[in-house]
PyMOL Python script that loads the backbone (N, CA, C, O; Angstrom):
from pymol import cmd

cmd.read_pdbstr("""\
ATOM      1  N   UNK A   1      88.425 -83.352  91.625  1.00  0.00           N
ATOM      2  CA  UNK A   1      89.731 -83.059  91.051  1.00  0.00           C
ATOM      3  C   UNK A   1      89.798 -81.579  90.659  1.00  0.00           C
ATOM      4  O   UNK A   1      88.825 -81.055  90.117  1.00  0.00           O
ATOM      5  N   UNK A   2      90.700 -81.024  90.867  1.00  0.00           N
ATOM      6  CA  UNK A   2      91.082 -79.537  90.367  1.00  0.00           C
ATOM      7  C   UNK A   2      91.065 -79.018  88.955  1.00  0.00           C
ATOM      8  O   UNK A   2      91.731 -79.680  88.159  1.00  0.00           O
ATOM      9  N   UNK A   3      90.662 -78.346  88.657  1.00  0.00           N
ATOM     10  CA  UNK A   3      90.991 -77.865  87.263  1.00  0.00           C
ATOM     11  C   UNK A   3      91.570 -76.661  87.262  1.00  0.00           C
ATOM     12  O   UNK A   3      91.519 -75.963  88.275  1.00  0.00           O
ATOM     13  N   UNK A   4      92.227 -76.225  86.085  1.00  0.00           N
ATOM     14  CA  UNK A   4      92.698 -75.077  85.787  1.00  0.00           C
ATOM     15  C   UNK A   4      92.050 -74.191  84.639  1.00  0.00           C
ATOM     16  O   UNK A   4      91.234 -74.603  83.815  1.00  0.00           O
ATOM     17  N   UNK A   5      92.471 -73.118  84.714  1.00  0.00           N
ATOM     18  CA  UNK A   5      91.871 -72.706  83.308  1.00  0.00           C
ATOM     19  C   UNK A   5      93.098 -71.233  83.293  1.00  0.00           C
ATOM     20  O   UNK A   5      93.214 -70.544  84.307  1.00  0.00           O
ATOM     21  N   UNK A   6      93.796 -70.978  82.208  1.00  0.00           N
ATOM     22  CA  UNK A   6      94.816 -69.955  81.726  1.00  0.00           C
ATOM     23  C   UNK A   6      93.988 -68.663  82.467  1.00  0.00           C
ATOM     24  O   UNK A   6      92.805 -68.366  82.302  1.00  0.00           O
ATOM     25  N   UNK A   7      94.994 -67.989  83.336  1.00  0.00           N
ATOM     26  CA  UNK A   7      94.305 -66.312  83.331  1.00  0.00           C
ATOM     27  C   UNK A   7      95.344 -65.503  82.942  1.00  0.00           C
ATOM     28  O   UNK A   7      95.121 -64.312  83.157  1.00  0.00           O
ATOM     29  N   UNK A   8      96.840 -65.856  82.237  1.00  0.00           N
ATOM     30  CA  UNK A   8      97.738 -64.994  82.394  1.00  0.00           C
ATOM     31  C   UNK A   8      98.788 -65.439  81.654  1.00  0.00           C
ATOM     32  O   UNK A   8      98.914 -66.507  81.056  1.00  0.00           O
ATOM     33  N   UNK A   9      99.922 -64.026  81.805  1.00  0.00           N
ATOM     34  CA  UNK A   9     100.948 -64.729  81.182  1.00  0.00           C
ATOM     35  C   UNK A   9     102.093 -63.444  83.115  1.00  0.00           C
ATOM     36  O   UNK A   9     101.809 -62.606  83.971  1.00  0.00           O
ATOM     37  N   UNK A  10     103.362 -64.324  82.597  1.00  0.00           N
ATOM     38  CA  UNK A  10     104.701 -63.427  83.219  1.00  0.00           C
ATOM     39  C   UNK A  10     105.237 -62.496  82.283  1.00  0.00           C
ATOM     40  O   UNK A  10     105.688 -62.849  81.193  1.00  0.00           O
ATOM     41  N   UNK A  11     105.199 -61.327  82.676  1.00  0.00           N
ATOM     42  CA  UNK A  11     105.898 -60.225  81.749  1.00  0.00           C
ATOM     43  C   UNK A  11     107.127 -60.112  82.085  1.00  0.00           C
ATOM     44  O   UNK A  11     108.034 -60.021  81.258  1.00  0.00           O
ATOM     45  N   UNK A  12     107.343 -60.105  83.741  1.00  0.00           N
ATOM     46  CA  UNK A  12     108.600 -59.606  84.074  1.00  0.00           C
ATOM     47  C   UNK A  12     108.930 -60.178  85.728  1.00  0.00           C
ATOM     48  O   UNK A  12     107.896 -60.269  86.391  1.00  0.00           O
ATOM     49  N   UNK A  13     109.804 -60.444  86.235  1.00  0.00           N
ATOM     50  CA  UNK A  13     109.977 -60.866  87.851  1.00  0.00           C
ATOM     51  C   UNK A  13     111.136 -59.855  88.169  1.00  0.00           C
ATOM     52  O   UNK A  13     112.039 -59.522  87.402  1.00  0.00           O
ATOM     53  N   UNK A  14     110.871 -59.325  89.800  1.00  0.00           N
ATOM     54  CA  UNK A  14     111.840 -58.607  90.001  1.00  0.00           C
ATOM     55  C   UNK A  14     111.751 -59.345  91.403  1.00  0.00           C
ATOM     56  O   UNK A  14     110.836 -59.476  92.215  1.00  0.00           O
ATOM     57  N   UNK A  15     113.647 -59.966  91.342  1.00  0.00           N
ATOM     58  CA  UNK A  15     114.058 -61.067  91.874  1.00  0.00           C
ATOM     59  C   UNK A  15     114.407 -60.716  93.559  1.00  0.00           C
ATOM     60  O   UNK A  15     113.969 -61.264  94.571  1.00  0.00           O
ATOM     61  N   UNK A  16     115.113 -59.884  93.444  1.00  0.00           N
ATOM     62  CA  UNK A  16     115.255 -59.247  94.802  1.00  0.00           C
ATOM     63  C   UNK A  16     114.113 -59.028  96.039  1.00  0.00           C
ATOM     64  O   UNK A  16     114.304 -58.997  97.255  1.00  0.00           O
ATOM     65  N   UNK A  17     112.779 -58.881  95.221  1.00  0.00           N
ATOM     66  CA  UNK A  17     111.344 -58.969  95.875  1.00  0.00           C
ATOM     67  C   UNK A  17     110.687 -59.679  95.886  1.00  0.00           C
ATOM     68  O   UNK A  17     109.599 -59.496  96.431  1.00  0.00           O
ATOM     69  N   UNK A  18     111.033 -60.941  95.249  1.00  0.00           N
ATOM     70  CA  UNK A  18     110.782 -62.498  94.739  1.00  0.00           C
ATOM     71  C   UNK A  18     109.090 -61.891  93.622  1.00  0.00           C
ATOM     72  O   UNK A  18     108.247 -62.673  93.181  1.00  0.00           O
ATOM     73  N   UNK A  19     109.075 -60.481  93.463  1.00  0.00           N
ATOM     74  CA  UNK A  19     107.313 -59.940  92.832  1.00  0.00           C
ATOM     75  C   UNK A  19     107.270 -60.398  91.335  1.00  0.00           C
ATOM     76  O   UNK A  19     108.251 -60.145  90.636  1.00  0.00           O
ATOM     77  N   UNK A  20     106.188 -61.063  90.794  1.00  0.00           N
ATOM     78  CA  UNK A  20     106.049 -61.583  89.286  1.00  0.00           C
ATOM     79  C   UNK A  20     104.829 -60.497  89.088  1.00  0.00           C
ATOM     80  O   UNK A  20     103.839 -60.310  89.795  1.00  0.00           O
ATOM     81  N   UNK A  21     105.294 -59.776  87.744  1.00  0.00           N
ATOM     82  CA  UNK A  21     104.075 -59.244  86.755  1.00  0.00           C
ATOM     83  C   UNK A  21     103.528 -60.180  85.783  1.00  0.00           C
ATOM     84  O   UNK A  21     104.102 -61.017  85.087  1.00  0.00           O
ATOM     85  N   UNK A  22     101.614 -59.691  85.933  1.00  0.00           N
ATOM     86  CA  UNK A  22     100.970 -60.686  84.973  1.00  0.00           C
ATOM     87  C   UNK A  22     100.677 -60.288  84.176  1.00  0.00           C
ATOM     88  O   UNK A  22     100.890 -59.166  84.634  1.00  0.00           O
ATOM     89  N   UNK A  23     100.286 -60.067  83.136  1.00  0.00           N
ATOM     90  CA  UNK A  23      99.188 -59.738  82.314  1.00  0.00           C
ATOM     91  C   UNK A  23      98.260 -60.533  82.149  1.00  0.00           C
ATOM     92  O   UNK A  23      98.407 -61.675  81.712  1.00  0.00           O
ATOM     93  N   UNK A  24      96.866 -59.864  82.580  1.00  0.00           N
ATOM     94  CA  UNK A  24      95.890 -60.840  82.950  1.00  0.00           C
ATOM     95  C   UNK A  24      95.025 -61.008  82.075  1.00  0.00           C
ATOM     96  O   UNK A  24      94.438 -60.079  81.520  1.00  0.00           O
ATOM     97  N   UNK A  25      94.829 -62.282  81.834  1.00  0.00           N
ATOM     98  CA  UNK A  25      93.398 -62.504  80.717  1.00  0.00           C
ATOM     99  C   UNK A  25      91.999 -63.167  80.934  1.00  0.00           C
ATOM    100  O   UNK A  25      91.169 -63.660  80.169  1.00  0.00           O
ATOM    101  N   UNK A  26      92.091 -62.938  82.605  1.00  0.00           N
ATOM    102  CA  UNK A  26      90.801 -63.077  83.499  1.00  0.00           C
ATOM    103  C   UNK A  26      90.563 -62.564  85.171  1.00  0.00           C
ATOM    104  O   UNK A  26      91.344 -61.766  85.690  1.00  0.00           O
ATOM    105  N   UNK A  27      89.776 -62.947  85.663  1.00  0.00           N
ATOM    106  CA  UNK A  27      90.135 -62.014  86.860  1.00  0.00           C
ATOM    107  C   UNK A  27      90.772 -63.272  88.277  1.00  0.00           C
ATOM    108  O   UNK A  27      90.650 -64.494  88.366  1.00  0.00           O
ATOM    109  N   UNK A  28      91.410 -62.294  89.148  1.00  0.00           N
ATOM    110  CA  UNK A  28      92.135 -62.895  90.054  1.00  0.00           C
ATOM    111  C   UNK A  28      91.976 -62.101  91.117  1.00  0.00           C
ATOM    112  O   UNK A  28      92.129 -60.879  91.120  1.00  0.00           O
ATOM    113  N   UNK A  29      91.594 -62.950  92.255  1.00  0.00           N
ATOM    114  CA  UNK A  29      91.843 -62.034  94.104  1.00  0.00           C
ATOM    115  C   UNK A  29      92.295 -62.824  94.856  1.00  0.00           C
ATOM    116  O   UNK A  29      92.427 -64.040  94.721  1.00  0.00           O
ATOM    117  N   UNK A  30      92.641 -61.941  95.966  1.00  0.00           N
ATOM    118  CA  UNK A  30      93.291 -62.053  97.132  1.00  0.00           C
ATOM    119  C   UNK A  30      92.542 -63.622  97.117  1.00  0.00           C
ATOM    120  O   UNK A  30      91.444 -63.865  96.617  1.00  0.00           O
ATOM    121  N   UNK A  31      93.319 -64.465  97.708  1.00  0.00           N
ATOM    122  CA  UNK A  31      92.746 -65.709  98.257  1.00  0.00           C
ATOM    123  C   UNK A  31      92.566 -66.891  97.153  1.00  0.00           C
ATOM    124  O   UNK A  31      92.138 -67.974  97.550  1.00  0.00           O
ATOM    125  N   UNK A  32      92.855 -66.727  95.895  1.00  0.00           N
ATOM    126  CA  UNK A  32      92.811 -67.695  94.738  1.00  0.00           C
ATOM    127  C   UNK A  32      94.119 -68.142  94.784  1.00  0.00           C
ATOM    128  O   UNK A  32      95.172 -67.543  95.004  1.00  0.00           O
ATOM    129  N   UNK A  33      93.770 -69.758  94.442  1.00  0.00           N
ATOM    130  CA  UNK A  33      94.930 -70.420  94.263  1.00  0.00           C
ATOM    131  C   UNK A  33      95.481 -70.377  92.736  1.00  0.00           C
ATOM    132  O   UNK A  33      94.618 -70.650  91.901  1.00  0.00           O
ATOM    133  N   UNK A  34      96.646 -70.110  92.282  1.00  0.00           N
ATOM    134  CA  UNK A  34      97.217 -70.338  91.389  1.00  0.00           C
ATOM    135  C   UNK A  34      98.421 -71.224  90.883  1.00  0.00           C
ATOM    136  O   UNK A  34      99.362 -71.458  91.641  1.00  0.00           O
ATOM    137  N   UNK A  35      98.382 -71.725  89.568  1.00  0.00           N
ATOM    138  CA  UNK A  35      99.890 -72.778  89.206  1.00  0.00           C
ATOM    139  C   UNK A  35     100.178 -71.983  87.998  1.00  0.00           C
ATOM    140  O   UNK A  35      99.486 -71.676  87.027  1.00  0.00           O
ATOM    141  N   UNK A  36     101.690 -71.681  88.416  1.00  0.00           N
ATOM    142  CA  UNK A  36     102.916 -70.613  87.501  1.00  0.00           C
ATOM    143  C   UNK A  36     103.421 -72.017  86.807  1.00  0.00           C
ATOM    144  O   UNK A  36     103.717 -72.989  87.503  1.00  0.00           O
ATOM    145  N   UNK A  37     103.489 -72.034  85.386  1.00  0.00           N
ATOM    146  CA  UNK A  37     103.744 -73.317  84.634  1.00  0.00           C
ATOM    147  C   UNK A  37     104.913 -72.628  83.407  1.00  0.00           C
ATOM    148  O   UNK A  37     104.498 -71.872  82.528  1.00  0.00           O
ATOM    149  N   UNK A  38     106.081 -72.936  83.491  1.00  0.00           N
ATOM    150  CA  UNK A  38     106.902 -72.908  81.612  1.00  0.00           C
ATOM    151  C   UNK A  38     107.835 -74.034  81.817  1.00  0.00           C
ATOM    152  O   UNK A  38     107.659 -75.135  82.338  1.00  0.00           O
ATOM    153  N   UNK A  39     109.117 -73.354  81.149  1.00  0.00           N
ATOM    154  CA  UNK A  39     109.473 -74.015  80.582  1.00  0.00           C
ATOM    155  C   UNK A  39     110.654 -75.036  81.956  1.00  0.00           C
ATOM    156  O   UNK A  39     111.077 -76.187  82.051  1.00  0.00           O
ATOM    157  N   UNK A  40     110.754 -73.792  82.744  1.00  0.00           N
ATOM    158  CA  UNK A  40     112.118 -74.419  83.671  1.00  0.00           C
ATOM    159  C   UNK A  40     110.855 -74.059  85.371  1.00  0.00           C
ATOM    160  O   UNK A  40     111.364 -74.218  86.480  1.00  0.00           O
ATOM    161  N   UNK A  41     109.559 -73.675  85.283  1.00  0.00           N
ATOM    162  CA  UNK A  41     108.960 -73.318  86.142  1.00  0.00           C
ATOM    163  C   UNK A  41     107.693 -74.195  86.439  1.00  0.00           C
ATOM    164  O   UNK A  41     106.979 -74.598  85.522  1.00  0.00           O
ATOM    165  N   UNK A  42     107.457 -74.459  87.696  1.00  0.00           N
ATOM    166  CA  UNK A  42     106.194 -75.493  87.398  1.00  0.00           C
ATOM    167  C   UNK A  42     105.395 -75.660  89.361  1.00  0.00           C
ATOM    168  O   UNK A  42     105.740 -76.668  89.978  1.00  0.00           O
ATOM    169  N   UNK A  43     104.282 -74.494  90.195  1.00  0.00           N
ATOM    170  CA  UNK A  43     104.193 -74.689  91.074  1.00  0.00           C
ATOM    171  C   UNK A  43     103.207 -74.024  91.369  1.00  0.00           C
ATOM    172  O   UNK A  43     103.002 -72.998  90.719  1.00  0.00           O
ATOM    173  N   UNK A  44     102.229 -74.427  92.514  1.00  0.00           N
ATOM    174  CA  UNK A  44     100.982 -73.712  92.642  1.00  0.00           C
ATOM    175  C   UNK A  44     101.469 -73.252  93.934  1.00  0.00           C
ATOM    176  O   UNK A  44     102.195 -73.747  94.797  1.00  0.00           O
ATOM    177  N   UNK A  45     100.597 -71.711  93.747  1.00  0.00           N
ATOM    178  CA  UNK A  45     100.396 -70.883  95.649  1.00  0.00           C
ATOM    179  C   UNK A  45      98.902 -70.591  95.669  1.00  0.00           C
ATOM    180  O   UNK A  45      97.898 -71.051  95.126  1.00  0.00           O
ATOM    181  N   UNK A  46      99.204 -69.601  96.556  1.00  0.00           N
ATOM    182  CA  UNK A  46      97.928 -69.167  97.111  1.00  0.00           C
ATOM    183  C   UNK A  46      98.348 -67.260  97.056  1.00  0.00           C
ATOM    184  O   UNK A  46      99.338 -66.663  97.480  1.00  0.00           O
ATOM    185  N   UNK A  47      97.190 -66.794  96.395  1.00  0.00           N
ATOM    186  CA  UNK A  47      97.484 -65.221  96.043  1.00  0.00           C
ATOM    187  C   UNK A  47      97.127 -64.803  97.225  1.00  0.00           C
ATOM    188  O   UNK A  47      95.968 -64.979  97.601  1.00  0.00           O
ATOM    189  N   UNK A  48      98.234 -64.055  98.172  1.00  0.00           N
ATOM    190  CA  UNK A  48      98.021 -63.443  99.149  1.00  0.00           C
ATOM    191  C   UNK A  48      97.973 -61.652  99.244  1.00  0.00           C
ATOM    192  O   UNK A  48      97.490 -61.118 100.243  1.00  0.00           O
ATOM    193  N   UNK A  49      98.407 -61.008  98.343  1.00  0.00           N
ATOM    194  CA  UNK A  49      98.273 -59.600  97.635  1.00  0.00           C
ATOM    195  C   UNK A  49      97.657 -59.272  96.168  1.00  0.00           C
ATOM    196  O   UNK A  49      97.390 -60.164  95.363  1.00  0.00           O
ATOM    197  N   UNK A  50      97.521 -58.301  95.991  1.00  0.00           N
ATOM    198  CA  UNK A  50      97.294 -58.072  94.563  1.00  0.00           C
ATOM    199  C   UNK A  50      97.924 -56.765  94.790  1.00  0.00           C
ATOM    200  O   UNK A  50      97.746 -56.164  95.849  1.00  0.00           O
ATOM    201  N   UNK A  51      98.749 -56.237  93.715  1.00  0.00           N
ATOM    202  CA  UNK A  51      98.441 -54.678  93.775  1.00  0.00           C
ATOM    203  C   UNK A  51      98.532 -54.441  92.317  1.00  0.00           C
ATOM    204  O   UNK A  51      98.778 -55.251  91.424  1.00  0.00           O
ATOM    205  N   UNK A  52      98.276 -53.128  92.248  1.00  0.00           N
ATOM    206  CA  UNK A  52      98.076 -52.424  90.592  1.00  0.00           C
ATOM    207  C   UNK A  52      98.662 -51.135  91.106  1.00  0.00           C
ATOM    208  O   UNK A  52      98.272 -50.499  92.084  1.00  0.00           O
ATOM    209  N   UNK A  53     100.112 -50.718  89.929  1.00  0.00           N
ATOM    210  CA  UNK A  53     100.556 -49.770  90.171  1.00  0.00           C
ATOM    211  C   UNK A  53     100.967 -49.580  91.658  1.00  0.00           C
ATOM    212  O   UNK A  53     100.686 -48.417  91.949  1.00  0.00           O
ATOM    213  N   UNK A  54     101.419 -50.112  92.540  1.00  0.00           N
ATOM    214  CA  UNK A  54     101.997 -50.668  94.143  1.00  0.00           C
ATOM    215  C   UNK A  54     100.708 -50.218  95.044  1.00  0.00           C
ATOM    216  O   UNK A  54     100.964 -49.770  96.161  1.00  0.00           O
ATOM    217  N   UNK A  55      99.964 -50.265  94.823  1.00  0.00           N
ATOM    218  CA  UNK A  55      98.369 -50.263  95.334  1.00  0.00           C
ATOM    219  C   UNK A  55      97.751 -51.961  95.425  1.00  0.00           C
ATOM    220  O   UNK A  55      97.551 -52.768  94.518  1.00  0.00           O
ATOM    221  N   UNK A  56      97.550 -52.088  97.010  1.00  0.00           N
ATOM    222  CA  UNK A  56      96.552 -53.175  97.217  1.00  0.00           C
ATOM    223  C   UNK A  56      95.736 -53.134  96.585  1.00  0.00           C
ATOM    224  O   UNK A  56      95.419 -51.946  96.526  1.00  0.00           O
ATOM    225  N   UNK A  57      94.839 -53.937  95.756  1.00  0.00           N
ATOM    226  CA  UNK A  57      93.579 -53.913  95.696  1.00  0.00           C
ATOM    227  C   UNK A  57      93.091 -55.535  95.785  1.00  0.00           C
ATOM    228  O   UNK A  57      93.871 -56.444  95.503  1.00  0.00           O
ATOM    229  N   UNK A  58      91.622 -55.784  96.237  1.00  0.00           N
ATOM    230  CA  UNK A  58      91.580 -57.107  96.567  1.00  0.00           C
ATOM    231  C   UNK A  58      91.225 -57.728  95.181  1.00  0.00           C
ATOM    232  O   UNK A  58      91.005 -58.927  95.350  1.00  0.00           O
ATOM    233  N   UNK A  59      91.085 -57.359  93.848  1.00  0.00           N
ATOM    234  CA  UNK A  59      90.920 -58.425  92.550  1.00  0.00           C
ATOM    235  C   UNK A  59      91.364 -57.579  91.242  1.00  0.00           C
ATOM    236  O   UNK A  59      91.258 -56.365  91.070  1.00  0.00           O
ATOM    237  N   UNK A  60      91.693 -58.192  90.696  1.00  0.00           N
ATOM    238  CA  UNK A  60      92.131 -57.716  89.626  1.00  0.00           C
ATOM    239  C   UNK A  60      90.969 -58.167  87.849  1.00  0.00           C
ATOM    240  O   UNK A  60      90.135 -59.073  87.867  1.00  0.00           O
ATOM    241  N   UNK A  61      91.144 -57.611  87.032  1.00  0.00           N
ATOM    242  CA  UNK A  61      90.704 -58.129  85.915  1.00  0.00           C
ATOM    243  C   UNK A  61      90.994 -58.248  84.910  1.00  0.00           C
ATOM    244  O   UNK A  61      92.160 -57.860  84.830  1.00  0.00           O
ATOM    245  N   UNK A  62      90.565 -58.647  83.772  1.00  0.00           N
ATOM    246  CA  UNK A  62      91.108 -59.098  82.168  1.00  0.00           C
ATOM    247  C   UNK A  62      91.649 -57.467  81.294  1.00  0.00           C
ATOM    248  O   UNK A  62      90.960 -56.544  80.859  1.00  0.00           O
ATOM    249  N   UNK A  63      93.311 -57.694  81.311  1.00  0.00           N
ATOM    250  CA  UNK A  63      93.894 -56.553  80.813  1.00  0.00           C
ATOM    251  C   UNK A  63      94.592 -55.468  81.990  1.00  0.00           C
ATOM    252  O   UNK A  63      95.262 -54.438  81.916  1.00  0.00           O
ATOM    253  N   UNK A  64      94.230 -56.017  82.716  1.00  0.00           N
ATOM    254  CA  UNK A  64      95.182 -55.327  84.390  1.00  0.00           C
ATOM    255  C   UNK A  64      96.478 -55.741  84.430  1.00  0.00           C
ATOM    256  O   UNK A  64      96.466 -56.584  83.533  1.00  0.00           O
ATOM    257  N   UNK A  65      97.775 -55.722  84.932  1.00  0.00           N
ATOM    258  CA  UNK A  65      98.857 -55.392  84.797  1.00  0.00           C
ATOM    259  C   UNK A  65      99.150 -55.836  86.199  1.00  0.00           C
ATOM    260  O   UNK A  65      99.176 -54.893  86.989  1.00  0.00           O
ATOM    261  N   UNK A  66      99.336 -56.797  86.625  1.00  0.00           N
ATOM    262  CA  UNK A  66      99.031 -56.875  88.522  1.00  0.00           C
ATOM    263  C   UNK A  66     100.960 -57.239  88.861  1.00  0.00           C
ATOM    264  O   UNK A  66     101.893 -57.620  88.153  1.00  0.00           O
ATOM    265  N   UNK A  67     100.830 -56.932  90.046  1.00  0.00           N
ATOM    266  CA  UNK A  67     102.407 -57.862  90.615  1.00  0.00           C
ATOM    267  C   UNK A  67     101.885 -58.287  91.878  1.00  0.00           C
ATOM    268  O   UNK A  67     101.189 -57.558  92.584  1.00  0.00           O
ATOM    269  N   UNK A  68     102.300 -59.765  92.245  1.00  0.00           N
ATOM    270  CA  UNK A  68     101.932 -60.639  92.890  1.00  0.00           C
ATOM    271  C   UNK A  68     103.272 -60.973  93.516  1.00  0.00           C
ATOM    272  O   UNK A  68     104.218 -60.947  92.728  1.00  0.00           O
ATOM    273  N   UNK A  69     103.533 -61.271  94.736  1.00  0.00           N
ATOM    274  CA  UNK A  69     104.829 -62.037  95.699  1.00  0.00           C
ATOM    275  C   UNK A  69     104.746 -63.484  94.814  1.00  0.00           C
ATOM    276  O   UNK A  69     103.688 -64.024  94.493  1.00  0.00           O
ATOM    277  N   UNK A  70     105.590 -63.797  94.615  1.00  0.00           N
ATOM    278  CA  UNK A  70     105.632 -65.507  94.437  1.00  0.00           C
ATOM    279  C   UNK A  70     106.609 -66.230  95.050  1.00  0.00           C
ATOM    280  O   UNK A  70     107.657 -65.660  95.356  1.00  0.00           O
ATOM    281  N   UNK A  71     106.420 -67.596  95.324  1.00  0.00           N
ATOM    282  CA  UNK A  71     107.474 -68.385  96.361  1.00  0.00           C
ATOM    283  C   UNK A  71     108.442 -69.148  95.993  1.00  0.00           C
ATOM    284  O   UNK A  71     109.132 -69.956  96.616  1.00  0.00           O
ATOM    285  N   UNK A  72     108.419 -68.658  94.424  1.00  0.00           N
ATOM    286  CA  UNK A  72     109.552 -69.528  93.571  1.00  0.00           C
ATOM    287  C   UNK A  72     109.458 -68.243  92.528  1.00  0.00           C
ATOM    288  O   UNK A  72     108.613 -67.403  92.221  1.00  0.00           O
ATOM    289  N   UNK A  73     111.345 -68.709  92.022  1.00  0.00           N
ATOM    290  CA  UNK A  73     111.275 -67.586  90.840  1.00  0.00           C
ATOM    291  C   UNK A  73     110.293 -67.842  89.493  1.00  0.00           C
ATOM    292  O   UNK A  73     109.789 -68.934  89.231  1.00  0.00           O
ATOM    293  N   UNK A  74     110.161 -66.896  88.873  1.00  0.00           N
ATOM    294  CA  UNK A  74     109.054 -67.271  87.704  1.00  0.00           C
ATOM    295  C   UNK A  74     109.954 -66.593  86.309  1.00  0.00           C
ATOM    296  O   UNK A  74     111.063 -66.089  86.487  1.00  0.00           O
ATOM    297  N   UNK A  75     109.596 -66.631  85.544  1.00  0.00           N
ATOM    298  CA  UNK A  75     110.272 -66.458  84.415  1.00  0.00           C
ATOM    299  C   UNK A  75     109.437 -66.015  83.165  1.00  0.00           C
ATOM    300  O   UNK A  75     108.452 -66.650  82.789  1.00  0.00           O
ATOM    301  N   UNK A  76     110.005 -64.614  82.400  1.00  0.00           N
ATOM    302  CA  UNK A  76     108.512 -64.315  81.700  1.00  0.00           C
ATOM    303  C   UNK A  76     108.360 -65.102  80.180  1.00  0.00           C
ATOM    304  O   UNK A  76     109.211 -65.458  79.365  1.00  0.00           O
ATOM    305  N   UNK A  77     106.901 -65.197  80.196  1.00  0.00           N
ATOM    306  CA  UNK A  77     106.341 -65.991  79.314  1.00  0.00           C
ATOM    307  C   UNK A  77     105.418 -67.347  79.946  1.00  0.00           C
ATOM    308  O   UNK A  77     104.573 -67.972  79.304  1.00  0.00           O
ATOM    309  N   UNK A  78     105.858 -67.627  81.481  1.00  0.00           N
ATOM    310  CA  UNK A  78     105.353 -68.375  81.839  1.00  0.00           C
ATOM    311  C   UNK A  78     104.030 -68.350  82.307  1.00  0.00           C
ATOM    312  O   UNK A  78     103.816 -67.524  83.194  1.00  0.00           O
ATOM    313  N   UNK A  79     103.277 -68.905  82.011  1.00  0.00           N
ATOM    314  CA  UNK A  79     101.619 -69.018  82.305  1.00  0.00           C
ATOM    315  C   UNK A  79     101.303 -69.444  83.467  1.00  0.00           C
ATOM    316  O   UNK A  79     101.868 -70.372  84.046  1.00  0.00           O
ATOM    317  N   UNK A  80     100.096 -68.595  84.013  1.00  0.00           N
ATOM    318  CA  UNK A  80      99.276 -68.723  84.981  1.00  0.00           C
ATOM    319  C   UNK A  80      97.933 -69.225  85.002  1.00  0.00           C
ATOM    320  O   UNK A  80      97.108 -68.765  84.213  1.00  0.00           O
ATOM    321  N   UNK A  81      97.628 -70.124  85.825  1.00  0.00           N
ATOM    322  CA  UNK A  81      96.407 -70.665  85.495  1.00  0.00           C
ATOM    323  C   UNK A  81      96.125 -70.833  86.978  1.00  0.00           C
ATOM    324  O   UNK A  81      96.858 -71.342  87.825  1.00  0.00           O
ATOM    325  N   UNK A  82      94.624 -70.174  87.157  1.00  0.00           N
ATOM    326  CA  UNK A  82      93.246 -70.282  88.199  1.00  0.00           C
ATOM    327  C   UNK A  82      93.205 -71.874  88.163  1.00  0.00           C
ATOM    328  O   UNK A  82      93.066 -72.713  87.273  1.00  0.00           O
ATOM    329  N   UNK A  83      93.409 -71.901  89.691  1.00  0.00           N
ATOM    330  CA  UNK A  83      93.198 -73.281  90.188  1.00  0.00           C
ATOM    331  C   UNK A  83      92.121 -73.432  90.906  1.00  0.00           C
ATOM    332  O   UNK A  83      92.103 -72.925  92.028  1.00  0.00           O
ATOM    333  N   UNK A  84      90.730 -74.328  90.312  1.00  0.00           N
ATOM    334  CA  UNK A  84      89.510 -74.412  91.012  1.00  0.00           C
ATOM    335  C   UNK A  84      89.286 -75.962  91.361  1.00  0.00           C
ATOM    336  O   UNK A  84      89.755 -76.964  90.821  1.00  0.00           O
ATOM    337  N   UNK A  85      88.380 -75.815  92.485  1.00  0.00           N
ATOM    338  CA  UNK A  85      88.728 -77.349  93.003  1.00  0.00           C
ATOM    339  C   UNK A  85      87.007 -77.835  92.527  1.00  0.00           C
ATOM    340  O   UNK A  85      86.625 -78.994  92.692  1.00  0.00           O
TER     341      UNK A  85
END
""", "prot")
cmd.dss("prot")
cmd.show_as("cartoon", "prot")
cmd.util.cbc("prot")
cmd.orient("prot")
């Protein structure tokens, strides 16, 4: 069974680019699955970018500032949680 564990919160979504900012409170890369969870939001992907400051980079870490594509709108305050199987 999967577990989760919190790495984040939503600061901000800019809708037009479907891109969500995190603030991260663990680390995250290219290829981790994640579930975006609040109040009107509730869905897992698969992190296919990272960037910092519009820079690829392949992981991010605790206190990084990342924007990620997402496949549903997200809404800030909403939490992110590392999905491990």
């Amino acid at each position: 069974m999967a577990e989760e564990k919190e790495i984040g919160k939503i600061t901000h979504y800019f809708g037009k680019i479907s891109v969500g900012i995190i603030e991260l409170a663990g680390t995250l890369k290219v290829g981790d699955k994640i579930h975006i969870k609040g109040n009107a939001t509730d869905f897992e992907q698969d992190v296919n970018s990272v960037q910092i400051e519009h820079e690829d980079v392949p992981e991010a870490k605790a206190g990084d500032s990342i924007g990620i594509k997402v496949n549903e709108q997200v809404r800030e305050g909403d939490l992110v949680y590392l999905v491990t199987e």
